[in-house]
PQR file with spaces between the fields and no chain letter, atoms N, CA, C, O and H, PARSE charges and radii, in Angstrom:
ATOM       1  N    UNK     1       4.837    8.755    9.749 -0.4000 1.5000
ATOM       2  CA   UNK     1       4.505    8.586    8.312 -0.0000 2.0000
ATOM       3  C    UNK     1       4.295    7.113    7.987  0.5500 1.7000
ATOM       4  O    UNK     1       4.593    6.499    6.962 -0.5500 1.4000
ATOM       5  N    UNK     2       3.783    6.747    8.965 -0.4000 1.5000
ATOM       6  CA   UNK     2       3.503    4.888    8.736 -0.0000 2.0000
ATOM       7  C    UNK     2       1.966    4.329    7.868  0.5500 1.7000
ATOM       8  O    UNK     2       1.626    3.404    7.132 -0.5500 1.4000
ATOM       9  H    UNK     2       3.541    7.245    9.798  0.4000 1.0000
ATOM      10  N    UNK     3       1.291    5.692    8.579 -0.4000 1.5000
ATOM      11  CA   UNK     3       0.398    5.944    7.266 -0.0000 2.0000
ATOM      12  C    UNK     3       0.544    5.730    5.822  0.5500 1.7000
ATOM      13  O    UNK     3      -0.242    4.993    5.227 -0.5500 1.4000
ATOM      14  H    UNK     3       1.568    6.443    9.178  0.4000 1.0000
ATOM      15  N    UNK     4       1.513    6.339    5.221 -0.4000 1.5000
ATOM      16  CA   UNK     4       1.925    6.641    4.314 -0.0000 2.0000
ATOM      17  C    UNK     4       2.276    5.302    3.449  0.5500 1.7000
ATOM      18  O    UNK     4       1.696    5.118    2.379 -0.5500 1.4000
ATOM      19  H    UNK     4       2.151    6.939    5.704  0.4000 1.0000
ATOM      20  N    UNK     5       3.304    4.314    3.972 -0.4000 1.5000
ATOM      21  CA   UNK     5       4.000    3.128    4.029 -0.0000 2.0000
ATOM      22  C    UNK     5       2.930    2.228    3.889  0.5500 1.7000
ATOM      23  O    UNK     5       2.916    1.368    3.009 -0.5500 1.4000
ATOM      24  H    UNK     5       3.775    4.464    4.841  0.4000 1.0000
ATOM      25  N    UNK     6       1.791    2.426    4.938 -0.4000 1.5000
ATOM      26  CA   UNK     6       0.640    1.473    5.105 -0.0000 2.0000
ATOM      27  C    UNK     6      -0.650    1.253    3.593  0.5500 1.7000
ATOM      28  O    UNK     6      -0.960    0.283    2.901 -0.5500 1.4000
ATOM      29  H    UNK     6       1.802    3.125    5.653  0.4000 1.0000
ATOM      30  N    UNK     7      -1.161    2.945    3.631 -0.4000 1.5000
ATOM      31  CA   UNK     7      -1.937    2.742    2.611 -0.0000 2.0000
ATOM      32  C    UNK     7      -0.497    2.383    0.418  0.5500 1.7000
ATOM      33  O    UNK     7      -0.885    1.900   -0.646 -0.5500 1.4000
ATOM      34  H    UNK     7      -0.909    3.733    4.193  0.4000 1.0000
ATOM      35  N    UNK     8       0.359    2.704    0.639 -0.4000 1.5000
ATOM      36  CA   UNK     8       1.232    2.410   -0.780 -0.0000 2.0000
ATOM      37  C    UNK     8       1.232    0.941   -0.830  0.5500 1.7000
ATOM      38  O    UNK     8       1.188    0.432   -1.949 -0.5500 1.4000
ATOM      39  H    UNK     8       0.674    3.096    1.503  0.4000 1.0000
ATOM      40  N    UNK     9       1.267    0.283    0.063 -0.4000 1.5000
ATOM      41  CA   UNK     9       1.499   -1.345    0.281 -0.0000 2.0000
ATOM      42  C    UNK     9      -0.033   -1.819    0.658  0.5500 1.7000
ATOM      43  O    UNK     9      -0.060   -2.868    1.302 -0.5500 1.4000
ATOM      44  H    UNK     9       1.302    0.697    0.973  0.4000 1.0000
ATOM      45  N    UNK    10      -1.029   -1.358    0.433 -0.4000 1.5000
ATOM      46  CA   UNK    10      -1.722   -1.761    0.197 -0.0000 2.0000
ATOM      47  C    UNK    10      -2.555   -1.645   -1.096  0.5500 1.7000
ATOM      48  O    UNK    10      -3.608   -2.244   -1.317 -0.5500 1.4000
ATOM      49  H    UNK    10      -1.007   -0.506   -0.091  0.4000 1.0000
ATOM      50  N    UNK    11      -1.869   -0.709   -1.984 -0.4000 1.5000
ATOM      51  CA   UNK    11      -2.413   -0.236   -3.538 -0.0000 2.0000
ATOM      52  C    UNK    11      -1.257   -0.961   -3.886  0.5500 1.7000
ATOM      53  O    UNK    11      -1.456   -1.199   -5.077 -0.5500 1.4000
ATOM      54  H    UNK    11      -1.014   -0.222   -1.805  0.4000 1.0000
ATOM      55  N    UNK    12      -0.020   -1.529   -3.545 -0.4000 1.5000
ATOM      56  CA   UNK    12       0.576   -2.322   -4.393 -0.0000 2.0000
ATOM      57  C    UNK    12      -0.284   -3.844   -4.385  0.5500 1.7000
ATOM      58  O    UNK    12      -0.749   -4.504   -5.314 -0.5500 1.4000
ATOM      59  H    UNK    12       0.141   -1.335   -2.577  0.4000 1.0000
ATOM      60  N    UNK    13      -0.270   -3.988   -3.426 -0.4000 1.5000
ATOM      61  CA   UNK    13      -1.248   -5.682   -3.065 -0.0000 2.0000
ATOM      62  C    UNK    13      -2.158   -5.687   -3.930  0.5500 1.7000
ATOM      63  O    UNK    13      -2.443   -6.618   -4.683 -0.5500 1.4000
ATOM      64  H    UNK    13       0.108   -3.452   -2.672  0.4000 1.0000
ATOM      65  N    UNK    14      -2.907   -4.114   -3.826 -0.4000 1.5000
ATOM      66  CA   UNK    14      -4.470   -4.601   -5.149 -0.0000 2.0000
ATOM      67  C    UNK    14      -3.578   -4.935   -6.857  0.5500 1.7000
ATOM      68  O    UNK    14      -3.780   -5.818   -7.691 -0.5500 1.4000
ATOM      69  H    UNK    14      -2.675   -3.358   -3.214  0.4000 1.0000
ATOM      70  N    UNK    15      -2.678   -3.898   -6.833 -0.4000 1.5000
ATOM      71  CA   UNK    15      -2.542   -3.792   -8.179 -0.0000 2.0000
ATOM      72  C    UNK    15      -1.752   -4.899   -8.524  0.5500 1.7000
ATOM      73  O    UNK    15      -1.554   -5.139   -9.715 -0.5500 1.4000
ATOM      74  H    UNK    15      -2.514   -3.180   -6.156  0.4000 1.0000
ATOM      75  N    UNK    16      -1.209   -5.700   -7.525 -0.4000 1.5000
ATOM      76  CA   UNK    16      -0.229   -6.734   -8.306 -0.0000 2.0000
ATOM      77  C    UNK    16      -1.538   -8.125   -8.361  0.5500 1.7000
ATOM      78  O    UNK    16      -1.446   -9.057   -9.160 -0.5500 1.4000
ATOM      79  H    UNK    16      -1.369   -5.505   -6.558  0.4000 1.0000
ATOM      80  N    UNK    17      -2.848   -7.966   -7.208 -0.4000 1.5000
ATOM      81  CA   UNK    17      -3.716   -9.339   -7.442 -0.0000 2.0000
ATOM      82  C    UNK    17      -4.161   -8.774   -9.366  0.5500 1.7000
ATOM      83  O    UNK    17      -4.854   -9.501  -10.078 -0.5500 1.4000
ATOM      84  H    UNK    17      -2.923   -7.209   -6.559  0.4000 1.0000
């Protein structure tokens, strides 16, 4: 489930630029 971990931390990165 690293998938999982991978794409959330990358919709946090957009949403916090």
């Amino acid at each position: 489930m690293i998938n999982f971990c991978f794409i959330l931390f990358k919709q946090g990165f957009r949403w916090l630029a």
